[in-house]
C-alpha positions as CSV (number, residue, x, y, z in Angstrom):
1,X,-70.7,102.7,-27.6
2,X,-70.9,99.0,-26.7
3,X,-70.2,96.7,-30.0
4,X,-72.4,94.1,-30.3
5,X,-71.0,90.6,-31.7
6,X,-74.4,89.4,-33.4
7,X,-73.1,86.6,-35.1
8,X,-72.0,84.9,-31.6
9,X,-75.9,85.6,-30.7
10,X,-77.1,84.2,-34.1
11,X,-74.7,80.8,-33.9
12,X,-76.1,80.1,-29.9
13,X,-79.3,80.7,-31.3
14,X,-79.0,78.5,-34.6
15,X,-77.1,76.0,-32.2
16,X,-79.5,75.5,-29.5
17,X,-82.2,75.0,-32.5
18,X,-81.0,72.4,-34.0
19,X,-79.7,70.4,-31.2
20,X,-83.1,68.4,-31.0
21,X,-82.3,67.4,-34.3
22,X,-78.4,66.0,-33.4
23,X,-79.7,64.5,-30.6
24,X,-82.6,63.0,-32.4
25,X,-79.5,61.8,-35.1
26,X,-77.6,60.5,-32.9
27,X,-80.1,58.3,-31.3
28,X,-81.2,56.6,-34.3
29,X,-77.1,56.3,-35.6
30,X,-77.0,54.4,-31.9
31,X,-80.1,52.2,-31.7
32,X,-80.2,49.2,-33.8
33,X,-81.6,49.2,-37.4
34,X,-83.5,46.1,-38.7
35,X,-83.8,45.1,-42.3
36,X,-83.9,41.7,-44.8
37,X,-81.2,40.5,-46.6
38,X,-81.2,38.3,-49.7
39,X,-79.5,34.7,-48.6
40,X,-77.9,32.9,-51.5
41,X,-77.5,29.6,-49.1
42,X,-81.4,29.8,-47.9
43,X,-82.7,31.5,-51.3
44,X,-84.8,33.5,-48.7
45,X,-84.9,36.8,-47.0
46,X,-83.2,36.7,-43.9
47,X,-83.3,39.3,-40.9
48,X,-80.3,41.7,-40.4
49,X,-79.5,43.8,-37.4
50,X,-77.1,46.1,-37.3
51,X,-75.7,47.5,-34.3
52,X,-73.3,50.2,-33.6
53,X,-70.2,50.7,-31.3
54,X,-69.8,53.7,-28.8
55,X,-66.1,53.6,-29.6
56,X,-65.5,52.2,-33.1
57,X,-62.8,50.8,-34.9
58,X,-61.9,52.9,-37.8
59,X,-59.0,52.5,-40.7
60,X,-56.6,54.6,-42.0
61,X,-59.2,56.0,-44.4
62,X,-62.3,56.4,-42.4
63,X,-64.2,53.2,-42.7
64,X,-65.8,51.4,-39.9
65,X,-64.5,48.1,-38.7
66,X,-67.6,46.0,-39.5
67,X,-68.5,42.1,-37.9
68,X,-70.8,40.2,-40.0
69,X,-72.1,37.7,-37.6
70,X,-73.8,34.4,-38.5
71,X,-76.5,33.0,-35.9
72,X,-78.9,30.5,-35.7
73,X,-77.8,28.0,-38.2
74,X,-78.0,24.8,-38.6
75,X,-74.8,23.7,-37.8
76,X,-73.6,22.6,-34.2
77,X,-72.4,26.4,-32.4
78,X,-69.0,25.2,-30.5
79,X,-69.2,28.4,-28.3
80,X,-71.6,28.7,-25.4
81,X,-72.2,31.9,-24.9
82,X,-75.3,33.5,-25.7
83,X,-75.8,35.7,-29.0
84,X,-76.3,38.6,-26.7
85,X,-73.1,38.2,-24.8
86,X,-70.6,37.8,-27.9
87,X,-72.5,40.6,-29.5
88,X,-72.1,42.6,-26.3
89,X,-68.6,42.2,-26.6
90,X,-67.7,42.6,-30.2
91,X,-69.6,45.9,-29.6
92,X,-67.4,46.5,-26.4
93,X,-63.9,45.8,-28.6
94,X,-65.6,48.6,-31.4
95,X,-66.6,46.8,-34.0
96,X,-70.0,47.5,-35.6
97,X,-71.6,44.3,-35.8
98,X,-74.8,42.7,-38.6
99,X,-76.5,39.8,-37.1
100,X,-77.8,38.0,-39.9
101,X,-80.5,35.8,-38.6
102,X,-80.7,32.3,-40.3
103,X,-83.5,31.4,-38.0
104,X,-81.7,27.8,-38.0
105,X,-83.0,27.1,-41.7
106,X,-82.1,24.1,-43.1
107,X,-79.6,24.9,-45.6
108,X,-77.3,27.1,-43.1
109,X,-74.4,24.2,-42.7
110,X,-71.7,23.9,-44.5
111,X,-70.7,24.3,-47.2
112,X,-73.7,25.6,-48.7
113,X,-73.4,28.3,-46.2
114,X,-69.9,29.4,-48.1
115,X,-72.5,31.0,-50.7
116,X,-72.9,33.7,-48.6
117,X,-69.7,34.6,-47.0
118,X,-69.1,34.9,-50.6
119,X,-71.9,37.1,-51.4
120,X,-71.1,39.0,-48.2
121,X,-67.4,39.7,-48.8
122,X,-68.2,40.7,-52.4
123,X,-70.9,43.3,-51.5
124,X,-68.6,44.7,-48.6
125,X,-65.6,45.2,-51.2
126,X,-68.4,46.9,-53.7
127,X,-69.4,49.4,-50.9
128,X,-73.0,48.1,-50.5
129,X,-73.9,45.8,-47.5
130,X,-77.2,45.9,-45.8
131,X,-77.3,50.0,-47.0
132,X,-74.4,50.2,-45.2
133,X,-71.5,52.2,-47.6
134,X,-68.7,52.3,-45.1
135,X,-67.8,49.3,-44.0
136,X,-63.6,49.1,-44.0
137,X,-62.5,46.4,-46.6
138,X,-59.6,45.4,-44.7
139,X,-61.4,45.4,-41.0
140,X,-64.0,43.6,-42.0
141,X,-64.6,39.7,-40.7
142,X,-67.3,36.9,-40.8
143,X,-67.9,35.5,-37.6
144,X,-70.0,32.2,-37.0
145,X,-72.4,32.3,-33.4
146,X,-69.8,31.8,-30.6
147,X,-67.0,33.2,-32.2
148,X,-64.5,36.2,-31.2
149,X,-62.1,37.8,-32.8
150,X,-58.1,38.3,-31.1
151,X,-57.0,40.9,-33.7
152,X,-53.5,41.9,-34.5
153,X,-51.7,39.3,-32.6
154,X,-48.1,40.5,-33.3
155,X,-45.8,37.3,-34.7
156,X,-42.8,38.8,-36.0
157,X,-40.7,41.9,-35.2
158,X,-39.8,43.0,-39.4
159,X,-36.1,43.2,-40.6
160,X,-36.5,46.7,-43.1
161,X,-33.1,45.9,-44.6
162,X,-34.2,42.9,-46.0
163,X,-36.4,44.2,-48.5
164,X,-35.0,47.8,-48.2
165,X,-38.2,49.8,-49.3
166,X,-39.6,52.3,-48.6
167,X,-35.8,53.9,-48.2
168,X,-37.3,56.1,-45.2
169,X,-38.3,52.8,-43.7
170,X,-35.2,51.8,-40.9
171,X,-37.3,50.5,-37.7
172,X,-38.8,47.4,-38.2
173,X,-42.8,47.3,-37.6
174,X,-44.4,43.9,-36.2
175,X,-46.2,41.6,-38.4
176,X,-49.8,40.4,-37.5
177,X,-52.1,38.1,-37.6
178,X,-55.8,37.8,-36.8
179,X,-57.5,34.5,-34.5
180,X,-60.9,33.7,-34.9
181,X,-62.0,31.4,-32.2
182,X,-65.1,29.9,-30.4
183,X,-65.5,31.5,-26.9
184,X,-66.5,29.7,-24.0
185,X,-66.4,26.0,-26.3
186,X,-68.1,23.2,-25.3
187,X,-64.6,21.2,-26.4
188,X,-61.0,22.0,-27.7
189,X,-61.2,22.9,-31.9
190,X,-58.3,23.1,-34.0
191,X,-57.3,26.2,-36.1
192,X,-56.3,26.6,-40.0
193,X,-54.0,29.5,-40.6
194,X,-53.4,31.4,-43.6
195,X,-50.9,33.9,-44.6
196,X,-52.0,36.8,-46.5
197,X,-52.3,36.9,-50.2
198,X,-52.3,40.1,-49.6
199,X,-49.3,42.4,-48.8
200,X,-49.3,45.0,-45.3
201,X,-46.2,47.1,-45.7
202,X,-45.0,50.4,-44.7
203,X,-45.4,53.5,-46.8
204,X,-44.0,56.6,-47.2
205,X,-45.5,60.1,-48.0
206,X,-43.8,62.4,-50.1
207,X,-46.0,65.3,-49.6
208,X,-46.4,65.0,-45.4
209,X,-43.0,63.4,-45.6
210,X,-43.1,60.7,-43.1
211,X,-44.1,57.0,-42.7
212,X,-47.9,56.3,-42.3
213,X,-50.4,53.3,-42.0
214,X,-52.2,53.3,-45.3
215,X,-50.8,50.5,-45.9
216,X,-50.5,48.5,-42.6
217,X,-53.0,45.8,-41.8
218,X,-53.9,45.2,-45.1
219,X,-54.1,41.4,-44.9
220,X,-57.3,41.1,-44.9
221,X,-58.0,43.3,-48.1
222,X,-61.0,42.2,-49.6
223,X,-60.0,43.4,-53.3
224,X,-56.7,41.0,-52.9
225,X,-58.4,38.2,-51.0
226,X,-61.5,36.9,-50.0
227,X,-63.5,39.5,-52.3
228,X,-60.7,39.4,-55.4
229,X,-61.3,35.7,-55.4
230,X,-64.6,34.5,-53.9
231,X,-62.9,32.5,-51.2
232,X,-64.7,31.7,-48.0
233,X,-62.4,28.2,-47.1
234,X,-61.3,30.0,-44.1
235,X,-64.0,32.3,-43.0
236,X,-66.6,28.6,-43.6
237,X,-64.0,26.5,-41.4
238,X,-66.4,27.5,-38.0
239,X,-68.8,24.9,-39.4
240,X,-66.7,22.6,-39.9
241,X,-66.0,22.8,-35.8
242,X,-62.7,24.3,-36.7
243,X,-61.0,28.0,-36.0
244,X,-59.2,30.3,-38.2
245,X,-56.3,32.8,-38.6
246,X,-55.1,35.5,-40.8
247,X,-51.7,36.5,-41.1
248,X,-49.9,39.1,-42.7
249,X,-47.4,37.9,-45.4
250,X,-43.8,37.2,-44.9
251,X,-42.8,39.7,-47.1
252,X,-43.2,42.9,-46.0
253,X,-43.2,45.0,-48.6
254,X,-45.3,45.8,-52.0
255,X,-45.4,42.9,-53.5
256,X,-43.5,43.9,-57.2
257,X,-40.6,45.7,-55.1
258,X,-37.5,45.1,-53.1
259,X,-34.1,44.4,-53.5
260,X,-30.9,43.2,-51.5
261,X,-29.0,45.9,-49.8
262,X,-27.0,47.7,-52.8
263,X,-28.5,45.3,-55.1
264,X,-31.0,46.5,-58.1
265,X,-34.2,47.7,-57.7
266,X,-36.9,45.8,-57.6
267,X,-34.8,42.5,-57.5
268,X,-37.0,40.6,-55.4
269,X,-40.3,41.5,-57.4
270,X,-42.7,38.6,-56.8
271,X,-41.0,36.2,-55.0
272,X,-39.9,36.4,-51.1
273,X,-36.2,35.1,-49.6
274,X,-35.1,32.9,-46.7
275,X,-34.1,32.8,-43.9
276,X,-36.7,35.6,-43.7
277,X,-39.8,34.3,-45.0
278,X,-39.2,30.9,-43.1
279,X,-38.2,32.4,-39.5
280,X,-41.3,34.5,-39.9
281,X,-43.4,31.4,-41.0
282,X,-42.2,29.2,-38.1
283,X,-42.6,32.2,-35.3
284,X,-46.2,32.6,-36.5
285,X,-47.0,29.0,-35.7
286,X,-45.4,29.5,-32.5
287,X,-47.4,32.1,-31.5
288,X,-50.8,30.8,-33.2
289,X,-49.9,27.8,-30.9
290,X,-49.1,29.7,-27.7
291,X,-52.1,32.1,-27.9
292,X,-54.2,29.1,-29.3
293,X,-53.4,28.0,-25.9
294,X,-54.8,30.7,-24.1
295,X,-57.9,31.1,-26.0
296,X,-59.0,27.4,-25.4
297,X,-57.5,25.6,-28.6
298,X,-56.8,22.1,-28.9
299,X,-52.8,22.7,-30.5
300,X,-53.3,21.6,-34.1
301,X,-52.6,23.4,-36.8
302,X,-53.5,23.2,-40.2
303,X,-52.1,25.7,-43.1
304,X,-54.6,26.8,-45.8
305,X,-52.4,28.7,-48.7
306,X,-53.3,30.1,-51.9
307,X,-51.0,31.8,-54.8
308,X,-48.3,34.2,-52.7
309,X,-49.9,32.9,-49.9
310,X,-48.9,29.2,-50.5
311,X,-45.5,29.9,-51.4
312,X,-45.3,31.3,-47.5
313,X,-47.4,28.8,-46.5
314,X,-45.8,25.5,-47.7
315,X,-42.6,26.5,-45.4
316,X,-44.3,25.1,-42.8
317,X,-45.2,21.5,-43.8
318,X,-41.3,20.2,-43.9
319,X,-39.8,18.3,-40.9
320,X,-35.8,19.1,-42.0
321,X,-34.5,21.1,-39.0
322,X,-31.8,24.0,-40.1
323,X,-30.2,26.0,-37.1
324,X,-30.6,29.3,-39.0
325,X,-34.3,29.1,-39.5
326,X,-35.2,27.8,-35.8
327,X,-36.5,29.6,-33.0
328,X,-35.7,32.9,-34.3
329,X,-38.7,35.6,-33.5
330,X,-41.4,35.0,-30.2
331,X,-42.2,31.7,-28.0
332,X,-38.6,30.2,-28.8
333,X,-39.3,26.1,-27.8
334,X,-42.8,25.9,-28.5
335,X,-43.1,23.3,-32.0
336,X,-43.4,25.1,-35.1
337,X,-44.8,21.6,-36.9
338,X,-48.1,21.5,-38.5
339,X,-50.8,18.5,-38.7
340,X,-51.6,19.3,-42.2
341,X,-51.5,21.8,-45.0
342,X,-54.0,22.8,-48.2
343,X,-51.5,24.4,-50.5
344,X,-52.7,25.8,-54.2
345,X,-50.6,27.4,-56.8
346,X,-47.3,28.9,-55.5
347,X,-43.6,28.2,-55.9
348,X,-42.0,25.4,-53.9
349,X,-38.8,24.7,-55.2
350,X,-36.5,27.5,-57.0
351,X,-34.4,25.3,-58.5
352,X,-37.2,24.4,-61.2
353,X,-38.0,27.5,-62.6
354,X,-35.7,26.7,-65.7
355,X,-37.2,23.4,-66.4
356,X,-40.0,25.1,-69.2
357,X,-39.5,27.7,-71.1
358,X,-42.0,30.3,-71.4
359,X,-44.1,28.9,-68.2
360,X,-45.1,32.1,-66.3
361,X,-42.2,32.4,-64.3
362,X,-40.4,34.9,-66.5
363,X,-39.3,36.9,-63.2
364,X,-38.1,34.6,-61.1
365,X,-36.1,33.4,-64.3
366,X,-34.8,37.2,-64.4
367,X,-34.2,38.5,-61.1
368,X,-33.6,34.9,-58.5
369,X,-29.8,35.4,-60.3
370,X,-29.6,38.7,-59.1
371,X,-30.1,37.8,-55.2
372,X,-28.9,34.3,-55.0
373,X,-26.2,34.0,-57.6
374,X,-26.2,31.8,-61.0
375,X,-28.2,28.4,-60.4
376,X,-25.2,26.6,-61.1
377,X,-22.8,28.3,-58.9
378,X,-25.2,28.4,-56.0
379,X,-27.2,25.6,-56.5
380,X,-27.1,25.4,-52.2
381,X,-28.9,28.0,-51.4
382,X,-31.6,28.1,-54.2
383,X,-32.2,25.1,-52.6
384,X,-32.6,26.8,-49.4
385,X,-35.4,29.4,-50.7
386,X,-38.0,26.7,-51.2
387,X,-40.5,24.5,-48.7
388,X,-39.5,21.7,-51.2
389,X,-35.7,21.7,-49.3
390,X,-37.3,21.5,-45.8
391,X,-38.7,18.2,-46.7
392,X,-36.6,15.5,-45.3
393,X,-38.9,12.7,-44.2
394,X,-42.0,11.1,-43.1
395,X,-42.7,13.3,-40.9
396,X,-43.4,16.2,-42.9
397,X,-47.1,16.8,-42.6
398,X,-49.8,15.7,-45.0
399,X,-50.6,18.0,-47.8
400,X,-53.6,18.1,-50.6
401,X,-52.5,20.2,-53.3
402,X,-55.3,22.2,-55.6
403,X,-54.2,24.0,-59.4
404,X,-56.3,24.5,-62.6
405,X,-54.0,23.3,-65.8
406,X,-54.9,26.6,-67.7
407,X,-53.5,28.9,-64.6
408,X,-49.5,29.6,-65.4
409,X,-48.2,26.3,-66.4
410,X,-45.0,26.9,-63.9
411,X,-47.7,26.5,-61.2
412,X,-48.8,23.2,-62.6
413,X,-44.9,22.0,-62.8
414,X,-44.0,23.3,-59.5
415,X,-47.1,21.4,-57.7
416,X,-46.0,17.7,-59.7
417,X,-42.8,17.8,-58.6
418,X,-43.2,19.1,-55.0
419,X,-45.8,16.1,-54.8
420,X,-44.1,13.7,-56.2
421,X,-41.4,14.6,-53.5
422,X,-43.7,14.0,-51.1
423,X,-45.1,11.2,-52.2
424,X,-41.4,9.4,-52.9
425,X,-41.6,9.8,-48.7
426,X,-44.8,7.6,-48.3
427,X,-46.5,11.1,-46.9
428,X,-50.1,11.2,-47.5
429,X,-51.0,13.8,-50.3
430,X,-54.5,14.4,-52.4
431,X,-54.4,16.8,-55.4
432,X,-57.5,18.5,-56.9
433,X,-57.4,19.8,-60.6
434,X,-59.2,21.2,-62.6
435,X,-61.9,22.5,-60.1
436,X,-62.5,25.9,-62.1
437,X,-60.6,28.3,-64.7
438,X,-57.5,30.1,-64.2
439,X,-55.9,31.6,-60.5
440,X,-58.4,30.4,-58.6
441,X,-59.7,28.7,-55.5
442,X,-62.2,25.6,-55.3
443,X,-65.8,26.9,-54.6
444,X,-68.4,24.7,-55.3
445,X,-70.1,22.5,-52.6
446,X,-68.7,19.0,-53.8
447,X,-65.0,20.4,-53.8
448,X,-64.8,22.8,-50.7
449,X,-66.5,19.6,-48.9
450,X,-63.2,17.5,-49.9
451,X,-60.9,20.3,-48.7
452,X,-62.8,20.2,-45.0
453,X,-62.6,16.6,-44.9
454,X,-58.7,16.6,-45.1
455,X,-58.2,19.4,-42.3
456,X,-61.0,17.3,-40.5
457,X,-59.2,14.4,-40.9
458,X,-55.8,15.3,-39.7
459,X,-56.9,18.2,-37.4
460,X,-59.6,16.7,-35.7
461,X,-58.5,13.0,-34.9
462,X,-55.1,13.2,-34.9
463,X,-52.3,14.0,-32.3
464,X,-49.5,16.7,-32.3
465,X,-46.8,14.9,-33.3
């Protein structure tokens, strides 16, 4: 007797019934779906398209690598390729791009249009865009009309004894960064780079026991950036005529971990240590500079820096020149100087913490000693850690510093006296204070319009020096 296997019959069957319906699925997943959105900048609906990729871009949990892309404004579009085009390409690369459509109203320029990059970066991180859930928070970008995206541009090949966690961590992995740039321009822009407030590190699973990604490209985590703190400086910088990049901080690593090889754990918990964070800082410029080149950039370079961020940042500005932090890491003899920097709260000079008690800066007070040696004894190379040391003359590049007097008050001291350095070497500085509450970044129209003017006035008009 012949045995019959009826549920291979029954799952053809059942298969070949439903297929209409996949196909029909994946047919409406694929064709574009159009919608309003709610603009804070025009106070009107606006028209969304969203459009999907036949190869996307996923993360390490799932999510889709998302483009929010800003057309038809009212500002002038640097890029001269047609919406089509770029959006045929972002597409190509596998990221699923919204077109928002601002039908060039009359309040899309800048900076009102910083409203919405706000708005768009806050729904994203609460999981609601558009009616679109999955949208990865650390994948996601806004993109101005003529923009493309270079993503993970690697700058920096990582030392894991420096920081010596995870313990399973002994090959280095590169560090990134991200370049946002107008394609096809009708002239040469300059770009404003930022490094990460954020923190990509490696990671270690005890239960698959081996190294993964969870944690890996993480500087553009909306929770810790953009989203965490409403700011849309660098993502608004396209109307300003200007480009922008994204890198991953020096210190990779969680950011409240870390220690010196045979040192105690967790000794370096919040701050970073040279000649790493400096060698990585200055072979990022290099390479912003050398692929700037490539993608049509005019060479300049300003730094944008907020909170762990500025700290990283501000090692760029200085002009003194010390053989162990040059040329180390990619494009050895391109210049590693900067036009101009935006720096906010962040620690400058190491050898201040003990001026104020009870300031904020409990544990650097605590655990600098550990690494470094007593203040006293050592007094060289805490010296060393800070941008404030790498400051030597009047060539250092011109800086506008931004704090609020009720954030930490070691921020407020740290920002007076690296200014006042500064300023005892005749180099241009503007300071903002006051501009909100707390750890925070300037956000309304008036103040984000004097930020744009200093990058436009040292990165649009003036030469590399």
């Amino acid at each position: 007797m012949k045995f019959v296997n009826c549920y291979s019959h029954i799952n053809h069957f059942l298969f070949y019934l439903t297929l209409p319906f996949l196909v029909l699925s994946f047919s409406v997943h694929c064709q574009p779906r159009h919608g309003h959105w709610r603009s804070q900048a025009t106070e009107s609906n606006i028209e969304f398209t969203i459009s999907h990729s036949k190869s996307p871009i996923t993360d390490f949990d799932g999510k889709y690598s998302t483009i929010i892309y800003l057309e038809n404004l009212s500002v002038e579009k640097i890029g001269k390729n047609s919406h089509k085009k770029d959006v045929s390409w972002l597409l190509s690369q596998g990221y699923r791009v919204i077109e928002l459509d601002y039908a060039n109203h009359e309040n899309a320029i800048s900076p009102t249009i910083n409203r919405d990059i706000v708005a768009i970066n806050d729904a994203i991180a609460a999981g609601d865009f558009c009616g679109v859930n999955d949208c990865s928070l650390s994948l996601s970008y806004v993109l101005f009309e003529g923009y493309r995206i270079e993503k993970n541009v690697p700058y920096f090949k990582d030392d894991p004894h420096v920081y010596n966690t995870p313990s399973q961590y002994t090959v280095g992995d590169s560090l990134y960064m991200d370049i946002i740039y107008p394609a096809n321009p009708i002239r040469k822009v300059p770009v404003i780079l930022s490094f990460s407030y954020s923190n990509s590190y490696a990671t270690y699973d005890k239960e698959k026991k081996l190294l993964t990604d969870a944690n890996k490209h993480k500087r553009m985590f909306l929770p810790y950036t953009f989203a965490g703190f409403d700011d849309s400086l660098l993502e608004g910088a396209p109307a300003q005529g200007m480009a922008w990049a994204i890198a991953d901080h020096p210190k990779y690593c969680p950011w409240g971990s870390g220690k010196p090889v045979n040192g105690p754990n967790d000794a370096y918990k919040s701050f970073q240590t040279n000649p790493d964070a400096v060698q990585k800082v200055k072979s990022a410029i290099r390479t912003l500079r050398a692929k700037g080149a490539e993608l049509g950039l005019s060479g300049n370079i300003g730094i944008y820096g907020f909170s762990r961020g500025s700290t990283a940042g501000s090692l760029a500005i200085g002009d003194r020149k010390v053989p162990a932090f040059e040329n180390t890491g990619l494009y050895p003899g391109i210049t590693d100087d900067v036009q101009a920097a935006i720096l906010g709260p962040g620690v400058f000079d190491y050898t201040q913490i003990y001026n104020v008690e009870n300031d904020g800066d409990s544990n650097l007070e605590t655990r600098c000693p550990w690494v470094w040696g007593s203040l006293e004894d050592n007094y060289q190379v805490w010296q060393s850690m800070g941008a404030a040391y790498l400051v030597e003359s009047s060539s250092t590049a011109p800086s506008f510093f931004f704090y609020n007097s009720d954030d930490e008050a070691y921020y407020s001291e740290q920002t007076k006296h690296f200014k006042a350095k500064l300023d005892s070497l005749n180099i241009p500085t503007s300071i903002l204070i006051d501009y909100g509450t707390g750890h925070a970044v300037p956000q309304n129209n008036d103040d984000l319009t004097l930020l744009y003017a200093f990058f436009r006035k040292y990165l649009l008009t003036r030469n590399m020096h």
